[in-house]
C-alpha positions as CSV (number, residue, x, y, z in Angstrom):
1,X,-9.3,-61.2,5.8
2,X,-6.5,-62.7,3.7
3,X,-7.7,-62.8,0.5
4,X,-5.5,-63.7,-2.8
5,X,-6.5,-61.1,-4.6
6,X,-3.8,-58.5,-5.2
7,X,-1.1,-59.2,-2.4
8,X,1.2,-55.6,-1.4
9,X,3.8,-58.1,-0.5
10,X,6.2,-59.8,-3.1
11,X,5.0,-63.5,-4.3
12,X,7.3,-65.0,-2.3
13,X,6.6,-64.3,1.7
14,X,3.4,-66.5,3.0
15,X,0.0,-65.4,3.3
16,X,0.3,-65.1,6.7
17,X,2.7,-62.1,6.8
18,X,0.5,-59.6,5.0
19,X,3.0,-56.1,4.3
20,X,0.2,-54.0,4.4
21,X,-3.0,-53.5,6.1
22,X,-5.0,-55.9,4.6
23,X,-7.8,-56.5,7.2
């Protein structure tokens, strides 16, 4: 699921190119 919620990744990079595991 990509959820907005508390991305690992920097506000910057899309949603679609999650860092960590965010399943």
């Amino acid at each position: 699921m990509n959820q907005r919620a508390n991305p690992p990744y920097p506000l910057g990079q899309n949603q679609s190119q999650p860092a960590a595991s965010n399943s």
